[in-house]
C-alpha positions, 0 to 999 in steps of 0.5 A: 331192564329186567322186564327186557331181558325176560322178553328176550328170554320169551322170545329165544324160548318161542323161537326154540320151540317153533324150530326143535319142538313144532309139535309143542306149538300145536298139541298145546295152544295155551302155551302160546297164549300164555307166551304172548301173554308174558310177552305182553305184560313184560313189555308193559312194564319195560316200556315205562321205564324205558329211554324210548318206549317204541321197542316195547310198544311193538312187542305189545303189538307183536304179542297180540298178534301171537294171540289172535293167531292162536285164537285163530288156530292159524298154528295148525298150517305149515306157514303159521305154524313155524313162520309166525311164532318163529318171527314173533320170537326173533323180532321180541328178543331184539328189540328187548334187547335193543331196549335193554342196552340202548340208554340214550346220549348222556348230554344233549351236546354230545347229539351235535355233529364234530363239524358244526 
């Protein structure tokens, strides 16, 4: 749960940066890399804790493709340099989010319908 909340907490930091600090993203590109690569750990090791680890397992997929768009310096263009880092934050907060509160059903007879 604590590797969530740190994923949330990377991803609002990405989003903030992409929105009030543009310049930032583009001067120094290690940020980035450094960024997905918190990303990416923290989402490794959440996963194994988690209820359900298909949240995780996309912020991993999310954090390597933060990573190749900065190998690829794709930061430099107005698209990928505001929509990418802006998305990947925004869709890394929530569903660390998601994983951090989610726990899953208590029984397997509370899953049953009221009517069945």
């Amino acid at each position: 749960m604590i590797a969530n909340l740190f994923n949330v907490l990377l991803g609002l930091a990405l989003v903030y940066v992409a929105v009030l600090h543009p310049s930032l993203l583009t001067a120094r590109p290690l940020l980035l890399i450094a960024i997905a690569a918190g990303i990416f750990l923290a989402g490794w090791v959440a996963r194994r804790s988690d209820y359900r680890p298909w949240q995780n397992n996309s912020n991993m997929v999310l954090a390597v493709f933060l990573a190749g768009m900065t190998a690829l310096r794709l930061q430099h263009f107005a698209v990928g340099g505001f929509w990418g880092p802006f998305t990947v934050g925004t869709v890394v907060a929530v569903l660390a989010l998601w994983a951090a509160l989610y726990h899953g059903s208590a029984s397997p007879a509370s899953n049953q319908s009221i009517g069945s």
